[in-house]
N, C-alpha and C positions, 0 to 999 in steps of 0.2 A: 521553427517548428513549435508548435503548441501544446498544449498541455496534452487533448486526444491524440494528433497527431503521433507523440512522441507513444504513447499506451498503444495504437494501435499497430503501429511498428515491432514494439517490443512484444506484444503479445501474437503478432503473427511468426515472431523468431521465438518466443519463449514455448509454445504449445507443444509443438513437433520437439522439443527436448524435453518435456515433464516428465519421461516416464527415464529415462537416463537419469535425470536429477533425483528423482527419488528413488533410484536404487543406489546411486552415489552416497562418500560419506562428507561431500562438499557441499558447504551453506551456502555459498555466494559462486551459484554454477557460470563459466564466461559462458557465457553465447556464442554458438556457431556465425563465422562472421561471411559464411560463405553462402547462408541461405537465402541472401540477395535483395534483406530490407533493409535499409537507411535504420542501423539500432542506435536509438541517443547514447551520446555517453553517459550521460547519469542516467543512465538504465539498459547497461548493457551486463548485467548480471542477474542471474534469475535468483526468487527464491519465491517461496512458497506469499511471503509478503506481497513482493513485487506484484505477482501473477494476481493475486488476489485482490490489492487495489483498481490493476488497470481495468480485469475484469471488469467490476462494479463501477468505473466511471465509465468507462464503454457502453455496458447496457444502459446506463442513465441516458445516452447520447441518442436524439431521433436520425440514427441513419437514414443513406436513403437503400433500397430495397436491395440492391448487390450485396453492397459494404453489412446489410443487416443480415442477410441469409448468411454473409460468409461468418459474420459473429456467431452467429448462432451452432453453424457448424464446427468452429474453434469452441463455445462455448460448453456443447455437448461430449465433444475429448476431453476435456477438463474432468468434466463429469465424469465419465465410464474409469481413466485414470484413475480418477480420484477414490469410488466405487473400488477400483479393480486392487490398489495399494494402501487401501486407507489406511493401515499400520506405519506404513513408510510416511505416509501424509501427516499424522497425526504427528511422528517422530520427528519430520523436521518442521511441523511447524512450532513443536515446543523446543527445538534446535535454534530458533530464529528469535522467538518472544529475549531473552537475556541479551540477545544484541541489540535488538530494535531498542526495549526499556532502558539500554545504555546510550546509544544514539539519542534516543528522545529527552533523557535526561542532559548529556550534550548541549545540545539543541535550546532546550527551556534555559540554560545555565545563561546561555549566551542572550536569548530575547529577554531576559528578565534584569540583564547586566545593565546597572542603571550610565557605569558611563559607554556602554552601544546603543547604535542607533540601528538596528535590523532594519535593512530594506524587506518591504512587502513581499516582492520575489524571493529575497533567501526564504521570508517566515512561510510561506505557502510552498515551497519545497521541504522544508524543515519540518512542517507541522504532520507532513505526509508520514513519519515515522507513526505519531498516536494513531491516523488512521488505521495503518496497518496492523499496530497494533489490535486495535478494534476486531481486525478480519481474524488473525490470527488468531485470538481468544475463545472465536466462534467455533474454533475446528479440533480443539483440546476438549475432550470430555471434562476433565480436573484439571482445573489451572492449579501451579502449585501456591500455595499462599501466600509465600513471598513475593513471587511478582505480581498478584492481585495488591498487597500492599505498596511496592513499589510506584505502581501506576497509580494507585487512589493518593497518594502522598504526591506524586506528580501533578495530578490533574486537581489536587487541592490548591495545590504554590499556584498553577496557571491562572483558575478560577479564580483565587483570593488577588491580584493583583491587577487583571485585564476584564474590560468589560468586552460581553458582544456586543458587536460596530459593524458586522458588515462579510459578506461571505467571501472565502476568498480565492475559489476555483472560477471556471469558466460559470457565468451565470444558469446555462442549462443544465449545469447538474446539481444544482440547489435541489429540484426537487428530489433527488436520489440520496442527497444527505441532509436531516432534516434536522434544526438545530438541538432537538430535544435526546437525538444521540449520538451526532456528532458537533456537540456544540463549540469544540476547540478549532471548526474551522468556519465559524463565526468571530475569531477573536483575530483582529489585526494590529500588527505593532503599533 
């Protein structure tokens, strides 16, 4: 299964539950496993993160006209949810920012480990935490300053050690993420 593949799966079981998860006090919601799509295991748990990556690499993707109206109409529930609870929205996406920036800091600890050798696949799963990060930051009024620190001290160590080499998702969503502000996923181990 592939990269959209596994996003559009997950996001056609993650939608019809957004609004249970944000009235819940669970960060990492399971997924109903009865809603009868093929959910990957590395993304068989919702969170405001998740949803918000697959989103945005989905609409990068030129469906063909089905699969695009049905995005669209998942796309617009997100919406009105979002709209309808943005308190609960806001709440857990800054619920999500201190685990992602522990992850990611994880993550960086291990590709920057001079005796590992990260294969390509773990780092382009791995680097998907900064992405996330990225979405979540967007949907916080006031990030708290800490973690705007944390992440700038992160994405300093990444920057200072690895050059960009090369993109490292499915080539059609290059144009969806452009390297000038997602430039950590330009950088290959």
């Amino acid at each position: 299964m592939n990269l959209l593949d596994k996003d559009w799966a997950f996001f056609q079981a993650a939608v019809p539950e957004l609004e249970d998860y944000l009235l819940s006090p669970v960060l990492f919601w399971p997924l109903n496993l009865r809603i009868g799509y093929p959910i990957p295991e590395d993304l068989n748990r919702l969170t405001l993160g998740n949803l918000l990556l697959a989103q945005a690499r989905l609409n990068a993707h030129p469906w063909p006209e089905p699969q695009h109206r049905q995005l669209a109409q998942l796309t617009q529930q997100v919406q009105q949810i979002r709209e309808h609870w943005r308190a609960n929205w806001q709440k857990k996406a800054a619920q999500e920012i201190p685990t992602r920036l522990n992850l990611w800091k994880q993550a960086l600890a291990e590709a920057l480990d001079p005796s590992a050798t990260p294969s390509s696949t773990m780092w382009a799963y791995q680097v998907r935490h900064r992405a996330i990060l990225h979405f979540l930051f967007l949907e916080i009024p006031t990030i708290e300053p800490s973690h705007r620190e944390a992440l700038a001290a992160l994405d300093q160590r990444l920057r200072s050690t690895k050059p960009l080499n090369g993109f490292l998702w499915e080539p059609e969503l290059q144009a969806a993420f452009p390297p000038e502000t997602f430039w950590f996923l330009y950088i290959m181990p």
